[in-house]
NUZA-575181 format. One record per residue (C-alpha): x, y, z. Coordinates in pm, whole numbers, plus 50000, padded with zeros to 5 digits. Example, Ala and Ser with C-alpha at 12.3 -4.5 7.8 and 13.67 -1.06 7.14 Angstrom:
! residues 2
512304955050780513674989450714
//
This chain:
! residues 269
500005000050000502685023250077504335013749762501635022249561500935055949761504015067249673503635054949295500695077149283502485111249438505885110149306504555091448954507915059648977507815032149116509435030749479509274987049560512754979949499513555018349699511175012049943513724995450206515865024250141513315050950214512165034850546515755036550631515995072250559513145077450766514155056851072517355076251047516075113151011514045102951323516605087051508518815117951425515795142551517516205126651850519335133251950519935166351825517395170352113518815158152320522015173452300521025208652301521735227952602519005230352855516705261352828518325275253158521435278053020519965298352699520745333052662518185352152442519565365452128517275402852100520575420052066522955437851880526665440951880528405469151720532035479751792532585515451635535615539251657534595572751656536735603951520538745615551858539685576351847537535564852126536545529652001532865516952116531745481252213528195480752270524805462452328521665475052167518535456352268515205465852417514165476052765512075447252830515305421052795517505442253058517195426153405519515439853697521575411153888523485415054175526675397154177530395394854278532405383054011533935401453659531375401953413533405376953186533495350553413529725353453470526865329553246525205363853122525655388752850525895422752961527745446253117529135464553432526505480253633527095517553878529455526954112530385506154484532595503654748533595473454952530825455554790528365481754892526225494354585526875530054589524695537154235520665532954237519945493654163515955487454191513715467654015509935465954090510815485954360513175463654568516825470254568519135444054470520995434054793518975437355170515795463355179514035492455078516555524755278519295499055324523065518755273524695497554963521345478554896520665498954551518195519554723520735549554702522725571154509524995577354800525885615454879524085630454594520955630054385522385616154016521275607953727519335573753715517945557453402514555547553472512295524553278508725526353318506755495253186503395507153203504445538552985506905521052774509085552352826512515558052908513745587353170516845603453320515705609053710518205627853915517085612354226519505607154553516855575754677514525556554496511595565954679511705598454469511715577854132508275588053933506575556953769503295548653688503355519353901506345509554156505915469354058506635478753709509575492353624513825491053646516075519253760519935522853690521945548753877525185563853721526135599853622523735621953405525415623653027522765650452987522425643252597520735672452399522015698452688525755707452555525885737052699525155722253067526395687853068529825693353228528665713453537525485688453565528475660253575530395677153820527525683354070527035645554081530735641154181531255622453849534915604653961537755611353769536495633753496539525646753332541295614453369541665590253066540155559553238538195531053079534645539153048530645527353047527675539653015523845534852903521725554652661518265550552482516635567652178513635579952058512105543251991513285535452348515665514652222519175506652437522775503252419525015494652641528655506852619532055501152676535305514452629538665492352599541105517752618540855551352894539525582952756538065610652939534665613753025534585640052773535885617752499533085593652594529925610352555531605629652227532055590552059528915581652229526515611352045528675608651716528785566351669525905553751874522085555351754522145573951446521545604251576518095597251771519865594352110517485609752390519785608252681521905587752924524275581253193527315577053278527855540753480531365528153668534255529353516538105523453519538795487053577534975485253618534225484353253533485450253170531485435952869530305394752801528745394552442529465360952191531325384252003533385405552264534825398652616536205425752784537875422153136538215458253260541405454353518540105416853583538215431653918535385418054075532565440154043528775431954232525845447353965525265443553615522905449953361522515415153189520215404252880517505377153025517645341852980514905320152847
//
C-alpha cells in the first residue's frame, strides 16, 4: 500500500527503493532525537534580542556596545567580573567594599537587603544623580536625578527598572559638564576606561564600553557621534576604570580583571 501511495504522488515506482526510504526515515528520526537531546537546557539559553556593534569614533575612542530593548534588561546582583559570569551584559554603577553605591531597583526592591538599606541599591549615596529609569506601564525611558529611589516617578512601583550612574545630559551641551560635576562624576579629566547606558527615541538601548581610557569627555563625544544614528534621547554615565566590563558572543572585555557586584545583563529564556 505504501508502495503504491508513493507510485501515485511522486509518479515511479518506489518497491525495489522502498527499504531504502524506510531507512531514511528511521534515520532522520533517530537523528531528530538526538539533536534534542544534546542541546543545552533552556536555563542555560541566553536570548539573542541584541545587537553588537564595535565603532571607533573620530577623537579615536573605540565603542563596544549592546543595543537591545528595555524589556530584555534585568539587573543582577553579583560578585564576580562580568566575563566570568553565564550572562551577557555589562558592568552596572558605582560601589565600594561591595556596597552598591549607584541606584539598583527593580519593581521597587533594591538588589541586595531592603528598601533604605546603605549599599542595597536603594541609594545614590551623597548626591541626587542621574538614574535611568524604565517605566513599563508607559513604555518610556527617563533620566531621574534622584539621591533615593523613593523619589523615582513611575506609573506603578511593581513595574519598572532603575539604573543609577552619572547624568550624560544628551541634547544639553551647553550644561552637561557642570550637571556632571555636581554629581561628583569620579575622575572626569582622567583618561580611564569607560561605560555607560543610553536610549533613543524608539526607546531602544545600548550598552557601552570602552577598551582603552579616555576622558569622560571623549566618551559622551564618541557616544553622540557613533551610537544611535543620531536619535539618542539621553543617558548616563555608569562605573568605570577597571569597572568596565562587557560578556557578548562576540566581545569579552575584562576591565582590570576586578570583581565588580551589579550588572545589567540580557535575560535568559
Amino acid at each position: 500500500m505504501v508502495a503504491r501511495m508513493l507510485r501515485s504522488v511522486i509518479g515511479w515506482p518506489v518497491r525495489s527503493h522502498l527499504p531504502m526510504l524506510l531507512a531514511a526515515f528511521l534515520l532522520g528520526n533517530l537523528l531528530a532525537i538526538l539533536f534534542s537531546v544534546v542541546q543545552p537546557s533552556s536555563t542555560f539559553q541566553l536570548l539573542q534580542h541584541y545587537t553588537y556593534q564595535e565603532t571607533m569614533a573620530s577623537n579615536g575612542v573605540r565603542l563596544y556596545s549592546i543595543q537591545t530593548v528595555p524589556q530584555n534588561i534585568v539587573l543582577k546582583p553579583i560578585t564576580s567580573n562580568v566575563s566570568l559570569t553565564a550572562d551577557y551584559g555589562i558592568n552596572g554603577g558605582f560601589f565600594w567594599n561591595g556596597d552598591l553605591l549607584s541606584i539598583a531597583v527593580m519593581n521597587d526592591q533594591p538588589l541586595k537587603g531592603e528598601q533604605d538599606d546603605y549599599g542595597s541599591g536603594w541609594y545614590n549615596i551623597d548626591y541626587p544623580k542621574g538614574t535611568l529609569v524604565w517605566d513599563e506601564i508607559t513604555r518610556h525611558f527617563s533620566v531621574q536625578v534622584v539621591q533615593d529611589a523613593h523619589q523615582i516617578k513611575v506609573t506603578d512601583k511593581q513595574h519598572y527598572w532603575a539604573q543609577g550612574g552619572v547624568s550624560m545630559s544628551l541634547g544639553r551641551d551647553a550644561h552637561w559638564v557642570d550637571q556632571a560635576l555636581s554629581e561628583d562624576m569620579p575622575a572626569f579629566d582622567e583618561a580611564r576606561l569607560r561605560s555607560g547606558a543610553v536610549y533613543d527615541d524608539r526607546q531602544n538601548v545600548w550598552l557601552v564600553v570602552t577598551d582603552k581610557p579616555c576622558t569622560v569627555e571623549q566618551f559622551r563625544a564618541a557616544v553622540v557621534e557613533k551610537i544611535g544614528k543620531g536619535r539618542l534621547v539621553d543617558g548616563i554615565f555608569l562605573d568605570g576604570d577597571g569597572s568596565s566590563q562587557m560578556n557578548t558572543s562576540q566581545k569579552v572585555l575584562k576591565g582590570d580583571s576586578r570583581e565588580v557586584y551589579q550588572m545589567l545583563a540580557l535575560k535568559r529564556k
